[in-house]
N, C-alpha and C positions, 0 to 999 in steps of 0.2 A: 384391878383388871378383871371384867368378868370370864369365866371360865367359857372358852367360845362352843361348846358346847352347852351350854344354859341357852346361845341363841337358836331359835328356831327358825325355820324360814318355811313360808306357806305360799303357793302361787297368788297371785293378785287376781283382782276383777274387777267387774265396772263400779263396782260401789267403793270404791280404794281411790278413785281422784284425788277426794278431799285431803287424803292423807299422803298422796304423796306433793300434793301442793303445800301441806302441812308444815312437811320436810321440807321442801324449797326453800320454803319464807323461812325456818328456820337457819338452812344452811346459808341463804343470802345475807342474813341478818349479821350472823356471825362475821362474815367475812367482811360485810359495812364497817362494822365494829373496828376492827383491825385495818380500816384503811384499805382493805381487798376487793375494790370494787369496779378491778376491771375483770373478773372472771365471769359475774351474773349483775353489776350493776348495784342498785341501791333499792331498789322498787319490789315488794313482794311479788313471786310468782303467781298468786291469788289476785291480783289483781291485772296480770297482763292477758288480754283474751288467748292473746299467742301461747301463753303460756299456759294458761288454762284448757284451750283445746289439747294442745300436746299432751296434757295429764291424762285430759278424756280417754287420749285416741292410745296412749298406753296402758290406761287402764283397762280398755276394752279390748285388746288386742293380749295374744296367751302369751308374750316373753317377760313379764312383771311380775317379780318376786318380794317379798316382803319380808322383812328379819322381824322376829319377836324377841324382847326382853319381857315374861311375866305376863304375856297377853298384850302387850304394848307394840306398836311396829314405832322401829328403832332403825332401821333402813330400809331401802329403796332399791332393786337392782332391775334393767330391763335391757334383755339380751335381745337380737333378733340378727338386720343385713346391716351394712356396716355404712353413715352417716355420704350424704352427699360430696360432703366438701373434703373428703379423706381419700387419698388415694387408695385404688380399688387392691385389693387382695390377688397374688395371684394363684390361690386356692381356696378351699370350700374353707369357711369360718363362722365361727359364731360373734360375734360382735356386741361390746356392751356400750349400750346407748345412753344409761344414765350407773350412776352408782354416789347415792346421796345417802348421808346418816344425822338422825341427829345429836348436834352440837352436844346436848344434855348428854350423852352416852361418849362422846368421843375417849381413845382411850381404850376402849373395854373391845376394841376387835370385830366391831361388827363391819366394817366396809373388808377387813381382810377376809371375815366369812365370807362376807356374798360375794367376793371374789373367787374363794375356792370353791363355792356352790355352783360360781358363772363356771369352771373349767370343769366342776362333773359334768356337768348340763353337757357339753363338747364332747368330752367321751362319752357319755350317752349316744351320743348322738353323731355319735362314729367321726369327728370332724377332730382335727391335730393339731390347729391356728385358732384361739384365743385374741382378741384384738378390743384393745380400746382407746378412745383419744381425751384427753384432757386438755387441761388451758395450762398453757407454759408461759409462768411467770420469771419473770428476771433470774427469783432466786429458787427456779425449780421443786418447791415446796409438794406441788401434788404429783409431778414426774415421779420427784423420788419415793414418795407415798407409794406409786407401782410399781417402782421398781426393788424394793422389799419385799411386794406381793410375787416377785417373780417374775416381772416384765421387762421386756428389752426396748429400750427407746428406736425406732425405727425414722420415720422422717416426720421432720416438724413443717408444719403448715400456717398460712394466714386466712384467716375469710373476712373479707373484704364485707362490710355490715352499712348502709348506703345512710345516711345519716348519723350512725353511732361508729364509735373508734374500731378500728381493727380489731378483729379477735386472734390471737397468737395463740397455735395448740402444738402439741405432741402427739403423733402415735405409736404406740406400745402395742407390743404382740408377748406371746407367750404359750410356749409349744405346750401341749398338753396331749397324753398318751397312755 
């Protein structure tokens, strides 16, 4: 396991797209592999324009953080307001809208950093609700992934997707102070 302080984490910017569509395809990849292909599908995120704009528009936009191993970005986190289809908050929060790593690293702590990077950023920023939603699988696999990191499962939601399957998620919160 690497020493989670060997990771670094550096704000993103617009020239970071590539890289965090990088991470996508890799983490989609992974989960194909294993049969897990109702969280993000089969299809690289480098190739869905949908997907592609959203990199853009996080990449260009100041909540996108990047984990370094050695110069490498080795994850992905992008905090901002909290997701359409998630029931609203009812207090100020900071909200994490992506948090991807790569497969090649998993293991070594880098999604638990940019998770306690996502709740400095909150106390920075004077705000006490932490909040993010995930895909809730059968066997709760990345639920429980946040709830290790310190998250309390709050209410699970469906988004109804007009030609492709439902999507089944979780929201988790986590007070930070």
């Amino acid at each position: 396991m690497t020493d989670q302080q060997s990771i670094t984490i550096r704000p993103g910017g617009p020239g970071d797209a590539p890289t965090l569509l990088r991470l996508l395809d890799s983490a989609t990849a992974w989960l194909a592999e294993r049969g897990r292909t109702d969280q993000w599908g089969t299809e690289p995120a480098s190739i869905d324009p949908r997907r592609i704009a959203q990199a853009d528009a996080w990449a260009a936009g100041d909540g996108l953080y990047l984990a370094e191993i050695d110069a490498t970005a080795v994850g992905a986190l992008v905090v901002g307001a909290a997701t359409e289809y998630v029931p609203p908050a009812t207090e100020p929060e900071l909200y994490v809208n992506l948090l991807v790593t790569d497969r090649a690293y998993a293991g070594r702590g880098v999604g638990a950093r940019l998770l306690a990077y996502a709740a400095e950023l909150a106390r920075e920023r004077g705000v006490g609700l932490l909040r993010v939603d995930c895909f809730r699988s059968p066997d709760r696999a990345l639920v429980r992934f946040y709830e290790r990191c310190g998250f309390t499962s709050t209410e699970p939601f469906v988004v109804e997707r007009p030609g492709r399957p439902t999507w089944t998620g979780q929201v988790l919160e986590r007070r930070v102070g």
